[in-house]
C-alpha beads as a LAMMPS data file, in Angstrom:
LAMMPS data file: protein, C-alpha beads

112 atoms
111 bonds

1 atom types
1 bond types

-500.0 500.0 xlo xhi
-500.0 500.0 ylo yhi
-500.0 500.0 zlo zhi

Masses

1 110.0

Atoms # bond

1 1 1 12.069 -7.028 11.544
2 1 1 9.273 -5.185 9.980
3 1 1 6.869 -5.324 6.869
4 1 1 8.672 -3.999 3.161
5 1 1 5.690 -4.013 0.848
6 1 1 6.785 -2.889 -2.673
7 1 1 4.562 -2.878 -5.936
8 1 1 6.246 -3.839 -8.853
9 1 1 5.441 -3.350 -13.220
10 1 1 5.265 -5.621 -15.755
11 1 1 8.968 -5.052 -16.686
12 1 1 9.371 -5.620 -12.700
13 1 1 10.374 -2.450 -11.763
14 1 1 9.607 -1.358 -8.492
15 1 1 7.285 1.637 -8.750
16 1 1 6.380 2.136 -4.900
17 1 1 7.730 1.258 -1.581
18 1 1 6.533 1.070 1.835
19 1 1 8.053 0.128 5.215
20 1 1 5.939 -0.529 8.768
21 1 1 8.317 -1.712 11.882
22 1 1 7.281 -4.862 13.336
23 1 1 4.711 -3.215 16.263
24 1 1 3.294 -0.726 14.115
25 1 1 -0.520 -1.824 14.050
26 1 1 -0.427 0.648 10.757
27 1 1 0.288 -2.498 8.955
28 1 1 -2.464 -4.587 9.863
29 1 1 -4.633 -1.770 7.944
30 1 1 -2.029 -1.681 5.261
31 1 1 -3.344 -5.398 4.991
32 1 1 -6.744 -5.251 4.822
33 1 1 -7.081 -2.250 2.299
34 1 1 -5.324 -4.875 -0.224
35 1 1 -7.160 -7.423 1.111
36 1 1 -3.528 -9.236 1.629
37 1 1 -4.263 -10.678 5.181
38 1 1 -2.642 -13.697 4.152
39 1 1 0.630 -12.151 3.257
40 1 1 0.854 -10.738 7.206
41 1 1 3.310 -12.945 9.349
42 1 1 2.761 -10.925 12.316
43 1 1 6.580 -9.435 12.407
44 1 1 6.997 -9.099 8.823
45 1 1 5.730 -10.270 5.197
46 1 1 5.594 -13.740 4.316
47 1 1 7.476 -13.288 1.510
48 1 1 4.849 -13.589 -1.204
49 1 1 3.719 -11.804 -3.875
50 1 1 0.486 -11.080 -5.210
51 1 1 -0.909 -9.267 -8.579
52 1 1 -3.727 -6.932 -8.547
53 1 1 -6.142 -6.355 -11.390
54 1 1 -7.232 -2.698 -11.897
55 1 1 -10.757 -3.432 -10.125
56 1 1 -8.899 -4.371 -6.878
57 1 1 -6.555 -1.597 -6.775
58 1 1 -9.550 0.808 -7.085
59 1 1 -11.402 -0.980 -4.442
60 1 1 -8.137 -0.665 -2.397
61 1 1 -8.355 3.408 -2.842
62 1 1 -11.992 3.020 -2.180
63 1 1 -11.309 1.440 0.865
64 1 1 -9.102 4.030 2.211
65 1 1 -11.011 6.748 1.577
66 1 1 -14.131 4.835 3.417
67 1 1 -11.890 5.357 6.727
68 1 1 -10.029 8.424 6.121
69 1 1 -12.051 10.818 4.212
70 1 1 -9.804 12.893 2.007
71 1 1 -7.699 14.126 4.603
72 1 1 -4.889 11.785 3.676
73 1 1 -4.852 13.466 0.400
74 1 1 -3.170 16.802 1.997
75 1 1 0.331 16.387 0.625
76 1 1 2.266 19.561 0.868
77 1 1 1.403 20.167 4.643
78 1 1 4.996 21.643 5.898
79 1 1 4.598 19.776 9.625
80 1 1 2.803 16.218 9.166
81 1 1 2.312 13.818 12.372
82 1 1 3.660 10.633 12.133
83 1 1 0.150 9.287 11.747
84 1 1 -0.774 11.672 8.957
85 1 1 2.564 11.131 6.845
86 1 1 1.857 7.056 7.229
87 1 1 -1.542 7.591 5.999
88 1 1 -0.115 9.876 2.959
89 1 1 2.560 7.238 2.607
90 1 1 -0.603 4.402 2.279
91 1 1 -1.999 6.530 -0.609
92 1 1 1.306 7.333 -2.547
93 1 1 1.520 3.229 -2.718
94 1 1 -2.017 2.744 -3.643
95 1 1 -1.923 5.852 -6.557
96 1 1 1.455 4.300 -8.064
97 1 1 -0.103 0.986 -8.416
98 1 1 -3.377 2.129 -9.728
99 1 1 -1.711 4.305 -12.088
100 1 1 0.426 1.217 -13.367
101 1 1 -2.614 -1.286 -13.195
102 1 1 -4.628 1.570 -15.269
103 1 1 -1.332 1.368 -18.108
104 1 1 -0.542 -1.926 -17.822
105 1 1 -3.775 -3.821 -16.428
106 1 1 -2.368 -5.433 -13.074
107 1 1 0.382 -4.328 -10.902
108 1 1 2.589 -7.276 -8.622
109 1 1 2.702 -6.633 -4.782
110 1 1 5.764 -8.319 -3.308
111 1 1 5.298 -8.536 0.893
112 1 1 8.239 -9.117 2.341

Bonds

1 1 1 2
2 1 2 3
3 1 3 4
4 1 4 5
5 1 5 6
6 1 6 7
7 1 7 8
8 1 8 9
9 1 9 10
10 1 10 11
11 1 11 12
12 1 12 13
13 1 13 14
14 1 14 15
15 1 15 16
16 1 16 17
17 1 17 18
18 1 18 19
19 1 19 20
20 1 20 21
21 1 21 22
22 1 22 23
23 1 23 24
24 1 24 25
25 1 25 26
26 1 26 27
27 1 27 28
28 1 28 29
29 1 29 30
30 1 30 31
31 1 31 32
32 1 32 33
33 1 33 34
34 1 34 35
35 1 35 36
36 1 36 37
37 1 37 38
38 1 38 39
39 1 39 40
40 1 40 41
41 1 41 42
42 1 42 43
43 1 43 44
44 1 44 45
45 1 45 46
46 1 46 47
47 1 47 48
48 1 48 49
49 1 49 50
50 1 50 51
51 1 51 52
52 1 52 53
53 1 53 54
54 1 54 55
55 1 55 56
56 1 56 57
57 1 57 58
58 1 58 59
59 1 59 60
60 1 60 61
61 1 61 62
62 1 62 63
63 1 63 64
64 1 64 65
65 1 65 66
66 1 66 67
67 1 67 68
68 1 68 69
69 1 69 70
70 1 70 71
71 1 71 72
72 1 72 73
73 1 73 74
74 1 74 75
75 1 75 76
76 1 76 77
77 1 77 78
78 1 78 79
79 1 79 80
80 1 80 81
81 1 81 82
82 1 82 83
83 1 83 84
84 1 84 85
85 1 85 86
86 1 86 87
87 1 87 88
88 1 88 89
89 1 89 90
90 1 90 91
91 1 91 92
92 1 92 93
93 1 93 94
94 1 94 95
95 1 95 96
96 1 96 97
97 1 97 98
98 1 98 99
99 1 99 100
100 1 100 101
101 1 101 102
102 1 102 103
103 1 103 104
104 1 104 105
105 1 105 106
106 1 106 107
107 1 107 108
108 1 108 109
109 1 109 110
110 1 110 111
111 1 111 112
């Protein structure tokens, strides 16, 4: 079991992916930066979906850089920890749906 998050366009195409294994209290943060609580079973998703308006995409990237400064942004490091790459993982997601919700005005969050 484990928590696939994937953000989705207008024409539903997936545009990001994420994965967090079932004990991986990464997750619970995932959560709360899209302010998704409800959509946490515990082991997984509920398998819901969700669309996000531009406003609370950017509060989402907000949000993240609130609790980890801009050191998530280093993306070409050759050696990442596991905690480092999760936390440049986190703001891959978050950029590809703000760049769709800043095209297309909202971008669907499917928690599965």
């Amino acid at each position: 079991m484990g928590h696939d998050i994937s953000g989705y366009n207008k024409a539903n195409e997936k545009i990001c992916y994420i994965r967090f294994n079932m004990s991986n209290p990464t997750a619970f943060l995932f959560y709360k930066l899209l302010d998704a609580q409800d959509y946490n079973g515990g082991v997984s998703g509920i398998g819901a979906y969700e669309t996000y308006e531009l406003p609370d995409i950017e509060k989402a990237l907000d949000h993240y850089y609130e609790i980890f400064g801009n050191e998530g942004d280093i993306i070409d490091q050759k050696n990442l920890d596991f905690a480092t790459w999760q936390r440049r993982e986190i703001l891959k997601f978050i950029n590809s749906c703000l760049e769709t919700a800043i095209k297309e005005g909202s971008v669907r969050v499917a928690f599965a």
